[in-house]
Structure formats: structure tokens, C-alpha cells
N, C-alpha and C positions, 0 to 999 in steps of 0.2 A: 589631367586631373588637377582640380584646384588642391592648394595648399589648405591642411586644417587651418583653424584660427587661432590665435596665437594670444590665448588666454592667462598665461602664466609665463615671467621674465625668469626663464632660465638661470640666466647670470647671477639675478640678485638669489634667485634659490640657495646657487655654489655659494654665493657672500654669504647669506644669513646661515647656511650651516657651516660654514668655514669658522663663523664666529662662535656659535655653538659649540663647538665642537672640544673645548675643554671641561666644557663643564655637561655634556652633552648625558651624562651617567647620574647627574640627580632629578633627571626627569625624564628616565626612558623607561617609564611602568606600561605603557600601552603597546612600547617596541618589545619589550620584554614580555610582552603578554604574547600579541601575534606571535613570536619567535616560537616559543612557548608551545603556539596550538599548532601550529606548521612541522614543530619536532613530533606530535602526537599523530599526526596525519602518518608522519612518514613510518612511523613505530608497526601502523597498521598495514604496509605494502613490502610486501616478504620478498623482496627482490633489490639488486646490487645497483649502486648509480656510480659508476668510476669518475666520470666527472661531474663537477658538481659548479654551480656559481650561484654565491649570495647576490643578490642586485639589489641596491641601496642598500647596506651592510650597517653603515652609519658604526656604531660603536660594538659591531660584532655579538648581538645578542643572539642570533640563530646560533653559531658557530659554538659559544659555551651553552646555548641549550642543546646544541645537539651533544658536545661530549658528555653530558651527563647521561645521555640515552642509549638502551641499546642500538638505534639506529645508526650510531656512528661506526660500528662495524660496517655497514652496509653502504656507507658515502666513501667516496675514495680521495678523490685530489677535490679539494674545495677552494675555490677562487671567491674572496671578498671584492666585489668591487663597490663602486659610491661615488656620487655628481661631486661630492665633496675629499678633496685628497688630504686636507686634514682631519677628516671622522677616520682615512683610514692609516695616520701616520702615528708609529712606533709600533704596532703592531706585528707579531709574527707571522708566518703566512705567506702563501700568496697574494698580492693586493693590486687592484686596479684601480685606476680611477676613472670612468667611461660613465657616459650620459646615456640614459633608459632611451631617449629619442634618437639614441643613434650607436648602437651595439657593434662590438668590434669583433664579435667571435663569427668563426669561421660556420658555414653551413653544415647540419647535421654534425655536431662536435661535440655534442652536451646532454649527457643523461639527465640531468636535472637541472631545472632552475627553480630557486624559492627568491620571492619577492614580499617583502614584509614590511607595507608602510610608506610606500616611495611612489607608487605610478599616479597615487594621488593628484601630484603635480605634474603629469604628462601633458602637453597641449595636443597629444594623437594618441589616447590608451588604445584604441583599436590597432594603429600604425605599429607601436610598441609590444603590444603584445603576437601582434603577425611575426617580427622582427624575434622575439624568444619563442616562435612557435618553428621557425625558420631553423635557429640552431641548434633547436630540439633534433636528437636523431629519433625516427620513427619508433613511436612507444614511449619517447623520454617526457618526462613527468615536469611540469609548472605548477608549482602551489601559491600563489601571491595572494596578498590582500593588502585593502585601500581602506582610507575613508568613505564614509557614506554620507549621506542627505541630512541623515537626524543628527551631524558632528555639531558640535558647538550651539544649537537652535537658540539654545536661553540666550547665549552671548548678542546674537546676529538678531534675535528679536528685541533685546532691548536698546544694544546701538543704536539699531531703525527709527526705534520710537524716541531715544536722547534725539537725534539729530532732527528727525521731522518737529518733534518738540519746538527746539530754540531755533532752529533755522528755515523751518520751514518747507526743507526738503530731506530728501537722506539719499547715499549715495553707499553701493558696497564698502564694507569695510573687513567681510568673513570670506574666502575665498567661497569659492562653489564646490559641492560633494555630489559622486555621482549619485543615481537614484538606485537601490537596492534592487528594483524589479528589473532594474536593466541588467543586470548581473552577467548573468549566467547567459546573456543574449553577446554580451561581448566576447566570450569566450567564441562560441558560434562563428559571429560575425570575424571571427581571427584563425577561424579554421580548424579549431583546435576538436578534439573527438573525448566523448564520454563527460561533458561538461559538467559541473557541480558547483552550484552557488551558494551560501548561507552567510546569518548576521548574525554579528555579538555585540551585545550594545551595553556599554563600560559607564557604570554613571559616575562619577568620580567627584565628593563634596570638598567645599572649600569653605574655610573662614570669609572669603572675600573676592571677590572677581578680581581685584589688582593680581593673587597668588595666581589665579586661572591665567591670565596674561603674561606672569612672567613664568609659569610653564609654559608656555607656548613657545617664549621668545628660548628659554632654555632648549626647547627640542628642535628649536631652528623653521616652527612651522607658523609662524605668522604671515601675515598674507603676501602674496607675490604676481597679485592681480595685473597684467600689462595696463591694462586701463585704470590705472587707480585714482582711488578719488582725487579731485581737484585741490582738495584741501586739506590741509594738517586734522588733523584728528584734535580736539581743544581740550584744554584740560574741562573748561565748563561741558562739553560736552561726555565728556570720561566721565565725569563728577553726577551727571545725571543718570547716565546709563548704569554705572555701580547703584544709584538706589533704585531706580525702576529695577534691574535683577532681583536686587532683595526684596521687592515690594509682589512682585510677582511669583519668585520662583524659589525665598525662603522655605527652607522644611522644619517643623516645629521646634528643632531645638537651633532656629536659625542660621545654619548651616546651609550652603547655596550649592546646589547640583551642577554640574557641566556633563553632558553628554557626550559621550565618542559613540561612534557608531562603524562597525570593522567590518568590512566585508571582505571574504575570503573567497577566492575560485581557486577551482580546482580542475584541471585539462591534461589529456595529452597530446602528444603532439601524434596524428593519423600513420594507420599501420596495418596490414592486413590481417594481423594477426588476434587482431581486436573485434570483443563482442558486436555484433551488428542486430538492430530490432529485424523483429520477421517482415515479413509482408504482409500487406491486409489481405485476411483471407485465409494465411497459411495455415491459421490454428489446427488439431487435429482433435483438438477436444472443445467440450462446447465449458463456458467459464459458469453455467449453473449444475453441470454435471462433477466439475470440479468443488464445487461448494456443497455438493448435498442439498440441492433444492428445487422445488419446480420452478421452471422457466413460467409466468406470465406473460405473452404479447402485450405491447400495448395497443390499444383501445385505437384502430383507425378512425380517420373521418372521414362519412358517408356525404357524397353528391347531393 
């Protein structure tokens, strides 16, 4: 089998969140948010997870939203791990420091894995997540979410247009998000049973697109393209792109939108003990006799 492709430089990831990573707490409202809806999931599943591991942990927002929850009765030994060993230094805890492309736990070892924020930048999310469906013990539960498609649009639609503008061409400058509708097929596609996909899309207003960019560079997520453009990014070209934003995507008290777009799954890892659909066929009631109605045929076409 060929090697995926190799869309995103690992290394500079670790660098830009390494660098991130003191000041990584005034700009994790999106990390904090998923953390947040991953603890709500878990409130709703009446059953014990003795082991547990955060994957990309970054500055521990699951971990204090879960002890505010009742669900922390129900998590037992919880491992923070993170690409970055300084998002997960001075902290108490268990702490790792292991790369989503290449997981160090043992098979069947892990009642739960939550992932909040991080497979984003996987260059094989299908590989990755086979890999946490692997050390899932049969029945153990994966909750993650990523970025989607509609992340950043306004940003990545006006750069295009600065750049083709003054120079004539334009070249990525936004990483790529997966597409929403794929969701729930990658989960499948990794083997996982009882799939469940959805989207929360965070519209988040700035004074200014510079503030939008140095949130980004605070959460450690600006781009990490392998292929990255050929050229420096110019200030005249920044300088264009900030007022096409406004000119486009102002909202009347001037104030400029940035979209996030969160896509959450939801798997377990395959178990016999789990609901299975019937067979076609097997029904033993008819679904208009369930409803209270008559059944109309539809209308054959005659020769």
C-alpha cells in the first residue's frame, strides 16, 4: 500500500505549538468549547471508563471540564497526551507526549479515548483513527472532533483575492478542512460501529482580522502546509486582504466574523454485544399499520 500524502509538516506543528504554548490559555475558547460538548456527551452514557486518554490535551480543557461534571465519577485513570511536550508541562497527572500518527498504547487497553481539536492536522485521519479504534477495548468509546470546511472561509477567501489581486496569482495560505459530509463515513471507513457525526459552527467577531491572526498564532494553529507557498506572505499583500475582509464580510456595527466550523464523531470501537440493524425483510409489522394509516400502492407503469 502506498504512503498517504504528506499534507502537513508534523514537526513545524510540535514548533508552533511548543511556542504557543505559554500563552496557549488566552485563546482556547474553541478548545474549551469542544472540551465542553465532549464532557456533555459523556454525562449522557451511564457506564464506567477505567481508562481513559485525552489525545491532543494541549492546555488540559477536557480534564477541568470533566471535573466539574458528574461524569468524572465515571472516568477512572485519565492520561493527557499532546504532539507538543510543552502544552503538557507542569501539569499534574498522567502526561504523554505521543503523536496522533503514531499511538503508543497497547491493543485493546482503553475504555475511552476523547479527541478535541487535534486530528485536524493528521496527514492519515482514516490511519489515526483505525490506530484509536485498535486500542479501544471492544465497546470502548471515541468521542473527537476536528475542524471542518466552512473554518476560517472569510480569511482564506480574501487572502485569494489580495494575492491574485497584486500578483497575479494566489497560492494556499489556510490549511485545508475536512468536508462535513465526509464525517460520519470516516468513522465507517476506520471500522468503528454505531457511527455519529454532527456540526457546530462558532462564528466568533473581531475588531480586525490582524486580532483573528494573532488568535490563531496563540492557539498554535496557523498553517503547517508541507507544500507551502513559495513566498513570504507581504505586508502589501496582508494590507489588502484586511480591507477586502472588511469590505466583504463587515457586519453593520463593523465588526468582522471568523467562522470555526467543529465537527464531532462519535464511535465505538465493534462488540457483539452491540445493537445490530435487522435484515431487510425481517420486519414483523407493516410501518403504515404502525402509524395508523392506509397503505396506498404506488401507481405502476403499464407496457
Amino acid at each position: 500500500m502506498s504512503a498517504p500524502p504528506r499534507l502537513f509538516d508534523r514537526d513545524l506543528l510540535r514548533a508552533r505549538l511548543d511556542r504557543a504554548a505559554p500563552r496557549y490559555a488566552a485563546a482556547d475558547f474553541l478548545k474549551a468549547r469542544a472540551a465542553e460538548d465532549a464532557v456533555v456527551r459523556l454525562e449522557a452514557i451511564m457506564r464506567d471508563f477505567p481508562r481513559a486518554v485525552d489525545l491532543g490535551a494541549r492546555n488540559g480543557a477536557f480534564a477541568r471540564a470533566l471535573a466539574r461534571s458528574d461524569a468524572a465519577a465515571r472516568v477512572g485513570f485519565l492520561v493527557e497526551a499532546d504532539l507538543s511536550p510543552r502544552m503538557l508541562a507542569g501539569r499534574p497527572g498522567a502526561r504523554l507526549a505521543a503523536d496522533e500518527e503514531r499511538l503508543p498504547f497497547a491493543p485493546a487497553s482503553l475504555d475511552l479515548v476523547i479527541s478535541t481539536l487535534s486530528l485536524h492536522w493528521a496527514n492519515d485521519v482514516v490511519g489515526a483513527l483505525i490506530q484509536i479504534r485498535l486500542a479501544l477495548k471492544p465497546d470502548g468509546l471515541f468521542i473527537g472532533s476536528f475542524l471542518g470546511g466552512a473554518t476560517l472561509t472569510e480569511l482564506r477567501q480574501s487572502l485569494l483575492a489580495a494575492e491574485a489581486e497584486l500578483t497575479g496569482g494566489a497560492g494556499p495560505r489556510v490549511s485545508p478542512f475536512a468536508d462535513p459530509y465526509d464525517a460520519a463515513g470516516l468513522l465507517q471507513r476506520s471500522g468503528f460501529a454505531l457511527p455519529v457525526a454532527d456540526v457546530d459552527r462558532v462564528t466568533v467577531r473581531y475588531a480586525h482580522p490582524l486580532k483573528l491572526l494573532a488568535d490563531l498564532r496563540t492557539m498554535g494553529e496557523t498553517s503547517v502546509l508541507a507544500e507551502r507557498h513559495p513566498k513570504p506572505l507581504t505586508r502589501q499583500v496582508l494590507g489588502r486582504a484586511c480591507q477586502i475582509y472588511a469590505e466583504r464580510f463587515a457586519e453593520p456595527d463593523g465588526r468582522l466574523p471568523a467562522t470555526f466550523e467543529i465537527i464531532t464523531l462519535t464511535g465505538w470501537a465493534p462488540d457483539e454485544s452491540q445493537q445490530k440493524p435487522l435484515k431487510p425483510g425481517s420486519a414483523r409489522m407493516r410501518l403504515a399499520d404502525a402509524l395508523g394509516v392506509v397503505e396506498n400502492p404506488l401507481p405502476r407503469d403499464e407496457d
